[in-house]
TORRO-277019 format. One record per residue (C-alpha): residue number from 0; x, y, z. Coordinates in steps of 0.001 Angstrom, whole numbers, plus 500000, padded with zeros to 6 digits. Layout:
<atoms>
{atom NUM,{X,Y,Z}}
...
</atoms>
This chain:
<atoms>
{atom 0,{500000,500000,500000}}
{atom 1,{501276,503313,499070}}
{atom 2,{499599,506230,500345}}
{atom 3,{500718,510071,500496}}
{atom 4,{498647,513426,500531}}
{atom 5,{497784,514659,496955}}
{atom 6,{500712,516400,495054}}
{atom 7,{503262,514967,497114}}
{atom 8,{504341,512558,494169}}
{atom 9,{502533,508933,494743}}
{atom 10,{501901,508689,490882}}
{atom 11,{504380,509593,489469}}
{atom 12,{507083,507551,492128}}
{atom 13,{505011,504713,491239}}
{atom 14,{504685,505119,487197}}
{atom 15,{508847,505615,487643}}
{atom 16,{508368,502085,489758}}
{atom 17,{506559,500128,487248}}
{atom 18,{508531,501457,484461}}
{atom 19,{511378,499611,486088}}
{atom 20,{509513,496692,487875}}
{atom 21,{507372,495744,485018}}
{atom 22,{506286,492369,486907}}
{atom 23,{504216,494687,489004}}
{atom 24,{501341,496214,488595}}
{atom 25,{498948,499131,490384}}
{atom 26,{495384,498444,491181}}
{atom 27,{492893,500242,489213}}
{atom 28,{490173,502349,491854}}
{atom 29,{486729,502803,490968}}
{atom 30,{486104,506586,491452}}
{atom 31,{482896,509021,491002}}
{atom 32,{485289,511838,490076}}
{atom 33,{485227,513223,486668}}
{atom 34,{487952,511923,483966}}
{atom 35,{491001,514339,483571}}
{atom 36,{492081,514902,480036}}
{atom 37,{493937,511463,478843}}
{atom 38,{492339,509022,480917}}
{atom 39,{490590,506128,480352}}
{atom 40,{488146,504326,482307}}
{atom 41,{489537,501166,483292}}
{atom 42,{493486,502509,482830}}
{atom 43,{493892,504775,485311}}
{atom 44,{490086,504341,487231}}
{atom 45,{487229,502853,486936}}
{atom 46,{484807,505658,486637}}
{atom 47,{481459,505634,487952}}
{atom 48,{478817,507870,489241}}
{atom 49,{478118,508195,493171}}
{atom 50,{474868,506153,493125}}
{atom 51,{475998,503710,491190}}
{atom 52,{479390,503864,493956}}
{atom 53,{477072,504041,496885}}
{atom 54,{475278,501016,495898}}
{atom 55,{478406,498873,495491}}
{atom 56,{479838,499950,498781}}
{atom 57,{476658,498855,500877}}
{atom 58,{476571,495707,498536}}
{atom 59,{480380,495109,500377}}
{atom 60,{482131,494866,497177}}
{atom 61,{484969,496978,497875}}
{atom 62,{488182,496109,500025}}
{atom 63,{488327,499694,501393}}
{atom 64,{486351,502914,500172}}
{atom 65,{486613,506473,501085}}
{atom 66,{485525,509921,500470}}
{atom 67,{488214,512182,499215}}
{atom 68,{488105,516169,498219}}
{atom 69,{483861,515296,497408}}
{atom 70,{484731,512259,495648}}
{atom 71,{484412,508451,496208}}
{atom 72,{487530,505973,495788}}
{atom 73,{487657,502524,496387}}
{atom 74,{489554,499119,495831}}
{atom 75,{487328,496422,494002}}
{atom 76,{487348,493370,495668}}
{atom 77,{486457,491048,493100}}
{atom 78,{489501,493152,490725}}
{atom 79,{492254,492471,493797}}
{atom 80,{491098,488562,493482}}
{atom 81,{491710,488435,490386}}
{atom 82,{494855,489427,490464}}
{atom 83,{495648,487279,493179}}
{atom 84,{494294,484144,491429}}
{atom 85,{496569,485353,488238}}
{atom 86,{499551,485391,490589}}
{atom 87,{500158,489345,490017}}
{atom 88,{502118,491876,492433}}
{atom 89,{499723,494590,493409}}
{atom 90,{500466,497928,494546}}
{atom 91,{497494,499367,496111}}
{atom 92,{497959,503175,495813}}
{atom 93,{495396,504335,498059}}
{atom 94,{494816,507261,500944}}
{atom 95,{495485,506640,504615}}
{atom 96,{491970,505824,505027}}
{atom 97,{491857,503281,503089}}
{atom 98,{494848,501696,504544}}
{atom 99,{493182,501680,507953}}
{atom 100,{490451,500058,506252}}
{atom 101,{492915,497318,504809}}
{atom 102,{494723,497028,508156}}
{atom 103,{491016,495719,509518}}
{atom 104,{490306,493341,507453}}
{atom 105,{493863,491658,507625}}
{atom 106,{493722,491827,511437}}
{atom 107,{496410,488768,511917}}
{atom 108,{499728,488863,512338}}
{atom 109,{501883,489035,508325}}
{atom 110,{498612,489007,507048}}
{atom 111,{498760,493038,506672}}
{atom 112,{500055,494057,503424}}
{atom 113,{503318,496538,504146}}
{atom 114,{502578,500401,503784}}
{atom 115,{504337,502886,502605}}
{atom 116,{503818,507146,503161}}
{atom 117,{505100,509910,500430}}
{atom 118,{505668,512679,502333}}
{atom 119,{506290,516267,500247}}
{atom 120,{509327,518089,501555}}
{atom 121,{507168,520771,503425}}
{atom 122,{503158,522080,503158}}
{atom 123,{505014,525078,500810}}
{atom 124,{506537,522712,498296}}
{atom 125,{503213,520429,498281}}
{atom 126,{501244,523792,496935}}
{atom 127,{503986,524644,494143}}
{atom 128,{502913,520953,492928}}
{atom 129,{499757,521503,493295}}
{atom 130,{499733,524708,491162}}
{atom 131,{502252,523612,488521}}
{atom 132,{500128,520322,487685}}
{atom 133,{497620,523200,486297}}
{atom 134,{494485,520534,486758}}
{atom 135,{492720,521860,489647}}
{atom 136,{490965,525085,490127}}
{atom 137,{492091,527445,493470}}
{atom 138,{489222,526256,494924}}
{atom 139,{490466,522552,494677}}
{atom 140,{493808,523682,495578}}
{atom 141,{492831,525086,498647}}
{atom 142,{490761,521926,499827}}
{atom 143,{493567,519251,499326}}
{atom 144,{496063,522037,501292}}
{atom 145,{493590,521985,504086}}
{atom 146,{493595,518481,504339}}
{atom 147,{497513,517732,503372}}
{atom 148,{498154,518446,507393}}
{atom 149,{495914,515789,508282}}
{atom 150,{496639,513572,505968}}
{atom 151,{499892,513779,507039}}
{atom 152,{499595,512881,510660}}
{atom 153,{498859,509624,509525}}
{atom 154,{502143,509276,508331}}
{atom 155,{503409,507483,511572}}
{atom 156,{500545,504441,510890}}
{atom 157,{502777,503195,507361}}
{atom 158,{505796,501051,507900}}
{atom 159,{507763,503601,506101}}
{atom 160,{507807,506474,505125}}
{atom 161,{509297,508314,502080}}
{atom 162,{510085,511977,501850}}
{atom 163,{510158,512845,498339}}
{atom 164,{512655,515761,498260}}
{atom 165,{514940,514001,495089}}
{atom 166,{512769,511982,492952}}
{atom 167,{515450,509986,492086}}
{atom 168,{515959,509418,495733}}
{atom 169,{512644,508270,496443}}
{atom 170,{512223,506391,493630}}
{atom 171,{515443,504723,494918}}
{atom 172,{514264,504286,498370}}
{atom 173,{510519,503248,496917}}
{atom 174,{512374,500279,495327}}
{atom 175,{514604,499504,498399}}
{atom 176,{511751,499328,500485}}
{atom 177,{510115,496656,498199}}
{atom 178,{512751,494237,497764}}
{atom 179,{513593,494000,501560}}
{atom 180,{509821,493629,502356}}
{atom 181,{508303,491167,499286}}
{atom 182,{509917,488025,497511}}
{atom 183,{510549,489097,493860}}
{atom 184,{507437,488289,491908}}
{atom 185,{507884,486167,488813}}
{atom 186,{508001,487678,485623}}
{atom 187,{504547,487917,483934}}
</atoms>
């Protein structure tokens, strides 16, 4: 699990990851937000409206859900099993939420899956990200700022954490991190 708060540099750390891991792969969320130009639905998310969301989640077919800056994310469980059943590496690049959520159901003892937190080199650097993606308006902006800091203080509940002052760095550490803590998957 790989969580981090939004313009601290999850996606791209993990696009640089599975350009040089290609025997992994990232789990594809089902989401009610709107497509941003270039995606596709079922490449990046599955997109979906919020009834259609809403009736999923209280059907219990997710693995973890949450509500993020007015939208819904979550982690098909039916898409997770069958990746498991094809024998594929997952990386589940989620929020801390739904890594709580995760840590419940996999209550026992190495049954967890390990968790990392991207951390942005300070609250001023996460806003020049924010602003030089040019996707959100001010408005948006100003919401994930406000909840960066809290995000954040869930840093401590990962098994490590990442701060992504170097990209190379991180990426580095990122793939450190994931050979001490997982056999190497099998070529697919």
């Amino acid at each position: 699990m790989i969580a981090a708060p939004s313009g601290a540099g999850k996606s791209s750390l993990v696009s640089a990851f599975l350009a040089r891991n290609p025997e992994w792969i990232v789990s594809i969320s089902t989401t009610t937000r709107a497509p941003r130009p270039g995606e596709q639905d079922g490449r990046e998310y599955f997109f979906t409206t919020a009834k259609d969301f809403v009736a999923r989640r209280d059907a219990g077919e997710f693995l973890e859900w949450a509500e993020v800056h007015g939208n819904f994310y979550g982690t098909s469980k039916a898409w997770i099993q069958a990746q498991r059943e094809a024998d594929r590496s997952v990386i589940l690049e989620i929020d801390w939420q739904g890594a709580q959520q995760i840590r419940q159901v996999y209550r026992q003892p190495g049954q967890a899956p390990r968790s990392i937190f991207i951390l942005p080199p300070s609250l001023h650097e996460l806003e020049s990200r924010l602003r030089s993606r040019r996707q959100d308006s001010e408005e948006v902006i100003q919401r994930r700022l406000a909840a960066a800091a809290d995000e954040m203080s869930h840093a401590e509940e990962f098994d490590y954490v990442i701060i992504n002052q170097d990209f190379s760095v991180a990426l580095q550490e990122l793939e450190q991190f994931v050979q001490r803590s997982w056999p190497a998957p099998t070529s697919r």
